[in-house]
N, C-alpha and C positions, 0 to 999 in steps of 0.2 A: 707442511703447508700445502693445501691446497692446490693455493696459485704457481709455487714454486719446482710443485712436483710435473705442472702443465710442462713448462716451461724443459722440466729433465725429461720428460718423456720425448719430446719434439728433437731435442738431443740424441735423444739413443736413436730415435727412429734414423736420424741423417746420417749416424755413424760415429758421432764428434766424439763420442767417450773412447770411442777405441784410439781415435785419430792421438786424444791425449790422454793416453796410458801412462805416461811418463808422470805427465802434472799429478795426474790425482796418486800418483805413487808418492810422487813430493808432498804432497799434502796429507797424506796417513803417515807420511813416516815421523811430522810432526806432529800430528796429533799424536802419534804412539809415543814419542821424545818426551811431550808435556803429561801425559797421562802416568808412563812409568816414572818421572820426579816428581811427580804429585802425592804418589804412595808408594806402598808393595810395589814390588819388580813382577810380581805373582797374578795373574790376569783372574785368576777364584778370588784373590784378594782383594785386585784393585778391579771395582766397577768400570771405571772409567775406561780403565787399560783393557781391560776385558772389551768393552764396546769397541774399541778403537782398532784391537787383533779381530773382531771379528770381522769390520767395515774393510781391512784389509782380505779377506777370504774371501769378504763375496766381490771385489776387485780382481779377485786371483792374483794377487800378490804372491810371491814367493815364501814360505815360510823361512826361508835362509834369512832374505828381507827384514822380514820381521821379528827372527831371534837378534839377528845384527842392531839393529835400532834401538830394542830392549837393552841390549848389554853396553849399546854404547851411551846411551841415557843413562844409564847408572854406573859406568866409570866414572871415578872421581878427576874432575877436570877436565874431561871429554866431552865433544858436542858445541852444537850452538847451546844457546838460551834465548827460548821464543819467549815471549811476551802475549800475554792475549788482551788484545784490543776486540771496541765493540763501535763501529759504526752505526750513526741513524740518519735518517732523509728519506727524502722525496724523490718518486720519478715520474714519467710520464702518467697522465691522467692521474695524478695525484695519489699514488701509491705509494703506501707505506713500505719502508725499505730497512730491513736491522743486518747490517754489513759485519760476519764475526772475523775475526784474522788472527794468526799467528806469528807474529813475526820478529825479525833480529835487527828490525834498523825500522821505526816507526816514522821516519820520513821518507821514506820511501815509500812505504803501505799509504800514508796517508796521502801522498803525490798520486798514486795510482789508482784509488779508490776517487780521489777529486775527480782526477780526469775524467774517470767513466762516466760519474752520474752528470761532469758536465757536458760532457758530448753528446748524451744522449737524454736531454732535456729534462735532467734531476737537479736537486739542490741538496748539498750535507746538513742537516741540521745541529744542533747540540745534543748533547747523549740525557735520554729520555725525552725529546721532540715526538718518537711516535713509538716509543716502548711502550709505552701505560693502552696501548688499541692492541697490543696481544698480553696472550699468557702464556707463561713458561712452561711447559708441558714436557713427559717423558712422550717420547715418539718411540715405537716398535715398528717393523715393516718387513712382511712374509708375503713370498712369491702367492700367486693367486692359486696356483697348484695344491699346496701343502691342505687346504681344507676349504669346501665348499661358505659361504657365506652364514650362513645357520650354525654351523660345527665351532669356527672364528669367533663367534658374537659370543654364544654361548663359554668359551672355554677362556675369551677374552677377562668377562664379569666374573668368572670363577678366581680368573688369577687375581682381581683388583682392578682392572683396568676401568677408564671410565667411558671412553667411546671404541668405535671399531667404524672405520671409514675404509668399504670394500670396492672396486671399479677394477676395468679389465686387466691392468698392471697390477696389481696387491691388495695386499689387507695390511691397511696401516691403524695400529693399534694406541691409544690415547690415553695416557696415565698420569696423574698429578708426578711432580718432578721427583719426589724424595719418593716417589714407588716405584722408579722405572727398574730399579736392580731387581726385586724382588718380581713384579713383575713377568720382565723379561724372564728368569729364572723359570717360574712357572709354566711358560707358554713355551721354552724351552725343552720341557721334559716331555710336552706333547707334542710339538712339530720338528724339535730341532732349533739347532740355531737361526737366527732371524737374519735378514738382510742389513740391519741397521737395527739397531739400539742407543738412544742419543737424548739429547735435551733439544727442547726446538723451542722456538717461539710460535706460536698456533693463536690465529688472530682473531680476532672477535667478531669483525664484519670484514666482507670483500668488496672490494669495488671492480662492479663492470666495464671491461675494455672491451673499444671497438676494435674492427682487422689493425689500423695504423696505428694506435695505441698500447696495443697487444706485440705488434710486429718491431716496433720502438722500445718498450720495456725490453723483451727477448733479449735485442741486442745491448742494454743493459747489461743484463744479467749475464749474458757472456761474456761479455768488457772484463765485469769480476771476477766471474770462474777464471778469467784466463791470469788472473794474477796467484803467484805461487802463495802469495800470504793468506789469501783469502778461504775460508775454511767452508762455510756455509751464510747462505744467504737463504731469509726471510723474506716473505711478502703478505699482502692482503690484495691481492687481485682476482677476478676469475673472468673464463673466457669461454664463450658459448661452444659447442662441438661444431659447427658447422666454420665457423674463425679458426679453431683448433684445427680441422679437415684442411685449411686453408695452407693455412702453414706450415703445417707438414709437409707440405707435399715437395 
């Protein structure tokens, strides 16, 4: 997402990713829970669990980590059992909001998820209020390094993909949803593994925030990040570089 990725970059820039190494460890190790009982134990096998071992490497996760999770996902009678819920609503300046979560107690997610978007001047709507303003999309995303912007485009459309959206953090690669394995695979063989390989919601129009509109969502969107259920959040917003410059800082 566009808007969503503003929002992660203003993140690393301040430090906060590292700050919550913990959390987002919490939050791979249930994607990998859900991914290995979804199919194969086997990450060639399972797409899913594939994506989700990978999302943990470019975290630098522990591979000890990640065989553990694996194995303890497919003990029989081992583990939680997450639940994936899907959040939708509104936040400031009328932004489209798709809240995804994993979680073991759905009153609680859904307590925590209220809060945010009412503190920070959102409303939850009913599930599909503002799904049908995106499309479901494979998303791919490679360091800016791995190939000049001409090399990406081209080797994107070779694999299938159908956009390639290049800026100074990456090259994020754009594929209908049932081609992301195949995909991924391909662009794979040429750069290596990616930073991310996932389903996204990728929206159809953005809406322009100003600096206190922009500054108001952010903290949104952190309210969420900072809850352990919450997996990935969606938006439709975009924010000038010179607002962006702003808040960085």
């Amino acid at each position: 997402m566009a808007g969503h990725s503003q929002f992660s970059n203003i993140m690393h820039r301040k430090g906060a990713q590292d700050a919550k190494r913990s959390k987002i460890f919490t939050k791979l190790i249930r994607e990998i829970t859900v991914a290995a009982r979804s199919g194969l134990p086997d990450p060639e096998m399972n797409p899913r669990l594939r994506a989700a071992v990978q999302a943990a490497r470019a975290a630098n996760m522990p591979k000890d980590n990640v065989a553990r999770a694996v194995k303890r996902a497919t003990a029989s009678g081992e583990g939680d059992n997450y639940e994936e819920i899907r959040y939708e609503g509104y936040g400031p300046g009328g932004v489209c909001l798709i809240v995804e979560a994993l979680t073991d107690n759905r009153n609680r997610t859904a307590s925590e998820v209220r809060a945010a978007f009412t503190k920070f001047g959102g409303n939850l709507g009913e599930t599909g209020s503002v799904s049908y303003q995106f499309d479901r999309v494979g998303s791919i995303a490679y360091p800016i390094e791995v190939a000049d912007t001409d090399a990406m485009f081209e080797a994107a459309v070779e694999a299938g993909a159908d956009d390639v959206e290049s800026h100074e953090d990456g090259h994020d690669i754009i594929c209908a949803a049932e081609d992301l394995h195949e995909v991924a695979k391909a662009l794979e063989k040429q750069f290596g593994e990616p930073k991310t390989a996932r389903l996204n919601w990728r929206p159809q129009n953005t809406i322009p925030l100003d600096e206190q509109g922009a500054s108001t969502l952010f903290k949104l969107l952190e309210a969420l990040d900072d809850s352990d259920d919450v997996q990935q959040v969606s938006a439709n917003f975009e924010v000038s570089d010179e607002i962006m410059a702003t808040l960085s800082e």
